[in-house]
N, C-alpha and C positions, 0 to 999 in steps of 0.2 A: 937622316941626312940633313945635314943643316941647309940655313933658309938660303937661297943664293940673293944678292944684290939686286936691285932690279936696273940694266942700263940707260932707261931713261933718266934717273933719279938722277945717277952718279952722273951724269952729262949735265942736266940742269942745276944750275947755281941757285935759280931760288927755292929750291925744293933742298937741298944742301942747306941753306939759309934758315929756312922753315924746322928743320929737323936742331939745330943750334939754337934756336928761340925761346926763353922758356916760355912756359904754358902759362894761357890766361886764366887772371884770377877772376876779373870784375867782365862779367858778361854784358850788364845792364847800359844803356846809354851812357857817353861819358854826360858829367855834368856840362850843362851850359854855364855860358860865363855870364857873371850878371844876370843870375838868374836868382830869386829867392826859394825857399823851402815853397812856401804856398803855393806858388807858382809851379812848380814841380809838382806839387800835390792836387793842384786843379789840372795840370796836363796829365796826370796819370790816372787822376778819376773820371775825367774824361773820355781816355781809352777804356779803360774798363767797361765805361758806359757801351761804347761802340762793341767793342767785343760780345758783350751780353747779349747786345740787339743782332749782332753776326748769326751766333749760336740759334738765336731765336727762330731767326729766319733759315737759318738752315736747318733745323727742326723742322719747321712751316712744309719745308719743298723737301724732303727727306725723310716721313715719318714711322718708314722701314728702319732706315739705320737709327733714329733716335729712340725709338721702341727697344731697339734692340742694347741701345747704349745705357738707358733705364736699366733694362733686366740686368745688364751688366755689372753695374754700378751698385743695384741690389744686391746680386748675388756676394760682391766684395765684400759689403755692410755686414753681412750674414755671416759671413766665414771670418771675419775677422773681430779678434778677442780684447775685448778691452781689458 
């Protein structure tokens, strides 16, 4: 049976819109304007930094799931072939 239309879609115009669009290439932040290389590179090692200390701390108060994300991670190591 083929798929039927779904009638919200075909009533909304920007769902119409959306389906004519093509697909995104570049996910990452657009560039800022007047922004240099380094500057981009101090703001994204920046983030990094934060994310790290994110994980950390969620490891800290979480140390069920991170236990478990270890063995996980191991297990991957292991079964996979260089």
């Amino acid at each position: 049976m083929p798929e039927l239309p779904d009638r919200e879609s075909e009533q909304d115009p920007s769902i119409r819109e959306a389906r004519k669009a093509p697909p995104l290439r570049n996910l990452g932040a657009p560039p800022v304007p007047g922004e240099t290389g380094a500057e981009r590179r101090r703001r994204r090692a920046q983030f990094l930094r934060d994310l790290a200390a994110a994980r950390e701390l969620r490891d800290r108060v979480q140390p069920r799931r991170a236990r478990t994300a270890r063995l996980r991670h191991a297990l991957r190591m292991r079964t996979f072939r260089w």
